[in-house]
C-alpha positions as CSV (number, residue, x, y, z in Angstrom):
1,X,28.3,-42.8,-13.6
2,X,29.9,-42.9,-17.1
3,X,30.1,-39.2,-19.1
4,X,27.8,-40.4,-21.4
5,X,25.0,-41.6,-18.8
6,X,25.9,-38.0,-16.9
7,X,25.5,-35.9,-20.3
8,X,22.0,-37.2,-21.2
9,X,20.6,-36.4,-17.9
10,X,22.4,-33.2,-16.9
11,X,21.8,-31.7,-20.2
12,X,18.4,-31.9,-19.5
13,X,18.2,-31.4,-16.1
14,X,20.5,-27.8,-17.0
15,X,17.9,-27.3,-19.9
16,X,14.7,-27.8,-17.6
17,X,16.3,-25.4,-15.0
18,X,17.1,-22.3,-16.9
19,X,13.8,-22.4,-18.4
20,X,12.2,-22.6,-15.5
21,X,13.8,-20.2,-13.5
22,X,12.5,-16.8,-14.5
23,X,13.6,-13.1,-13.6
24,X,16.1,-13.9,-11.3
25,X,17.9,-11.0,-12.1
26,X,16.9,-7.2,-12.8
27,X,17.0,-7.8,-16.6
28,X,14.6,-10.0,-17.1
29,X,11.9,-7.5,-14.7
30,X,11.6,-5.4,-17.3
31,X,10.4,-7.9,-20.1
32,X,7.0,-7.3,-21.6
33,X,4.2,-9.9,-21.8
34,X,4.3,-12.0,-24.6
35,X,1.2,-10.6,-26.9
36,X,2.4,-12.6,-30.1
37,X,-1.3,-13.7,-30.5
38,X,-3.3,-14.9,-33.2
39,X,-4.0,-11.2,-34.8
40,X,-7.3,-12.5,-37.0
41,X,-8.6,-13.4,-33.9
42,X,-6.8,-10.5,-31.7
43,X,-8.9,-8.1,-34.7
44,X,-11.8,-9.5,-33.8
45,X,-11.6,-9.3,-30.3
46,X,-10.7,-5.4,-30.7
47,X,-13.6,-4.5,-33.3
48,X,-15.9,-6.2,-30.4
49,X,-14.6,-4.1,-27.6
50,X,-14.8,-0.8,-30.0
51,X,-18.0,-1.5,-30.7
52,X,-18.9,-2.5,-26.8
53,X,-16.9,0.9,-25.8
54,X,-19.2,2.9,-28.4
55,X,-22.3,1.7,-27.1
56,X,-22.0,2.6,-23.7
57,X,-19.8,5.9,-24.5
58,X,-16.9,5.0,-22.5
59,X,-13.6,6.7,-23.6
60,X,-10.8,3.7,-22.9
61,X,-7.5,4.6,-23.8
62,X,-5.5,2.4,-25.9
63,X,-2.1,0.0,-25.3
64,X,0.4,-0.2,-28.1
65,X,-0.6,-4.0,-27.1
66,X,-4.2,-3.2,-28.5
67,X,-5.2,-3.5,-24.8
68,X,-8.5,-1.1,-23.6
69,X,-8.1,0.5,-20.4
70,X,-9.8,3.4,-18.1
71,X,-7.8,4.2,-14.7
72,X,-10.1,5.5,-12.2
73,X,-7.5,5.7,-9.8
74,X,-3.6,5.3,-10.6
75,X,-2.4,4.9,-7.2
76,X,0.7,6.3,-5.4
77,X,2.8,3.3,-5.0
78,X,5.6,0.7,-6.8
79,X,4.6,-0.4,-10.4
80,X,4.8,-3.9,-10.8
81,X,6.6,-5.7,-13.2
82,X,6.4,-9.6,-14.7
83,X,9.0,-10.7,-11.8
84,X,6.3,-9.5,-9.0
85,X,4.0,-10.6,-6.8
86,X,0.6,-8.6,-6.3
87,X,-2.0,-8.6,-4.3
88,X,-5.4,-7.3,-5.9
89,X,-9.2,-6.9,-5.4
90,X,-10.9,-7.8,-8.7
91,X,-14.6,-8.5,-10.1
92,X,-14.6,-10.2,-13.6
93,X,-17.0,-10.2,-16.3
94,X,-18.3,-11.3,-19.0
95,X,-18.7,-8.9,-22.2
96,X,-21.3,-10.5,-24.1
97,X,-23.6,-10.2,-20.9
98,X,-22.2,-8.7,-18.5
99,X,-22.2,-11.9,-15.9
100,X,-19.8,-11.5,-13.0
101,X,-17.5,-15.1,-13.9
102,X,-15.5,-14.2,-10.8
103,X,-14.2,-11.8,-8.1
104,X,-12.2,-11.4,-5.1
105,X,-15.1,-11.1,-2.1
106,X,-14.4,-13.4,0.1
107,X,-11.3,-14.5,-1.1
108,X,-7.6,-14.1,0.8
109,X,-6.2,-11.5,-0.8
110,X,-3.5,-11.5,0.7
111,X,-1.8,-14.0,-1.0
112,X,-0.1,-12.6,-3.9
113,X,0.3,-13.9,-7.2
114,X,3.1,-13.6,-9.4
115,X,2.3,-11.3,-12.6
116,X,4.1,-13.5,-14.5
117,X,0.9,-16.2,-14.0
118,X,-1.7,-14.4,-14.9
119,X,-3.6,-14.0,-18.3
120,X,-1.4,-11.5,-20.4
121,X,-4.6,-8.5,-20.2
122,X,-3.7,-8.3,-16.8
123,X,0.5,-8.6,-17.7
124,X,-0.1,-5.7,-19.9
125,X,-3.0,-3.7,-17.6
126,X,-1.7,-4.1,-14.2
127,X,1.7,-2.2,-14.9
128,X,-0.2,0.6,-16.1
129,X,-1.1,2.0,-12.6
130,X,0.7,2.1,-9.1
131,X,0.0,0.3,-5.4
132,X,-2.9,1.8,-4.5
133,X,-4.3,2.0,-7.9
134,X,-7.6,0.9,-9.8
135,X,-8.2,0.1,-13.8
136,X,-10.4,-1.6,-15.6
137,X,-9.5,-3.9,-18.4
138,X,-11.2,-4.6,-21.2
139,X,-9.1,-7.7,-22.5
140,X,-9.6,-9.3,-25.9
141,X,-9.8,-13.3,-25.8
142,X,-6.6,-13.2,-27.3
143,X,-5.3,-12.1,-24.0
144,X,-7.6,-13.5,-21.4
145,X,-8.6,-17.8,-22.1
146,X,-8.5,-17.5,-26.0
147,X,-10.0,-20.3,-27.6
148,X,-10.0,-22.8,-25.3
149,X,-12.6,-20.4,-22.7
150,X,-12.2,-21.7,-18.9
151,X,-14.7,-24.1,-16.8
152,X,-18.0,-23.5,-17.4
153,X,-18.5,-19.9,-17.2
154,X,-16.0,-18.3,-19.3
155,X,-16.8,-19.8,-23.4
156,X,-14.3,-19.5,-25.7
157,X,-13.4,-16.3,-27.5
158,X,-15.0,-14.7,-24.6
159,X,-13.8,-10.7,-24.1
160,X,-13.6,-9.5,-20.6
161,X,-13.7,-6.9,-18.4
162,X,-12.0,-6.6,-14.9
163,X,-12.6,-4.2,-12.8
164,X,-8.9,-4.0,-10.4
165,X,-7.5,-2.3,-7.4
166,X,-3.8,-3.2,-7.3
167,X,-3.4,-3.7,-3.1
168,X,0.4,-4.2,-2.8
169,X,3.5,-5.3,-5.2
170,X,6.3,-7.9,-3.7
């Protein structure tokens, strides 16, 4: 193969690789989620979840991230970081109505999922208790489906709560 043919597709095959690949080393476990968010929007979101905390007196404490969060339980295990896999037990809902959108019963728990995946409320919540450990989120849009909402029972600009146990980190 000429140098030329070779450049133009291993310079993108190199390119597509390294991006790709992700915490394959101990530096890159202890990135944070990326919350660079739309902050209109992100305000919103918050000034909703105040105003949802207020009516139904529940003292959440408050991530630098703007995330709300209560720990019922914070667990006795590893922490996980974006380079894990977890295993949870979870019940979602809605905020505006409280409708459960989804949950774990039934499911296989015990197939992890890597941290990294999932929507950056849980990114940012998740860390914040140990194996063993239960929280519940109250995640702006912003950090849950934004905008563009998910299937039929999530609409846009939707803030959530989850209800999480954190089962085991990999």
């Amino acid at each position: 193969m000429p140098p030329f043919k070779f450049t133009r597709l291993f310079i993108p095959v190199l390119f597509l690789f390294f991006t790709t690949v992700s915490c394959s080393d101990d530096s890159g476990c202890n990135q944070k989620p990326n919350t660079a968010v739309n902050q209109a929007q992100l305000q919103l979101d918050i000034d909703e979840i105040e105003a949802y905390l207020s009516e139904n007196s529940i003292e959440a404490q408050v991530h630098e991230s703007g995330l709300r969060y209560v720990i019922s339980e914070p667990g006795d295990g590893n922490t996980a970081t974006l380079c894990d896999q977890i295993t949870v037990r979870y019940e979602g809902r809605l905020m505006s109505d409280g409708s459960v959108f989804d949950d774990s019963d039934g499911k296989n728990i015990a197939f992890p999922f890597p941290l990294s995946r999932l929507i950056i409320g849980w990114q940012v919540g998740i860390p914040l208790i140990e194996e063993g450990g239960s929280i519940t989120l109250y995640v702006p849009s912003s950090y849950g489906y934004g905008g563009r909402g998910s299937g039929d029972d999530i609409p846009p600009n939707a803030n959530l709560i989850f209800e999480i146990s954190l089962v085991k980190v990999f």
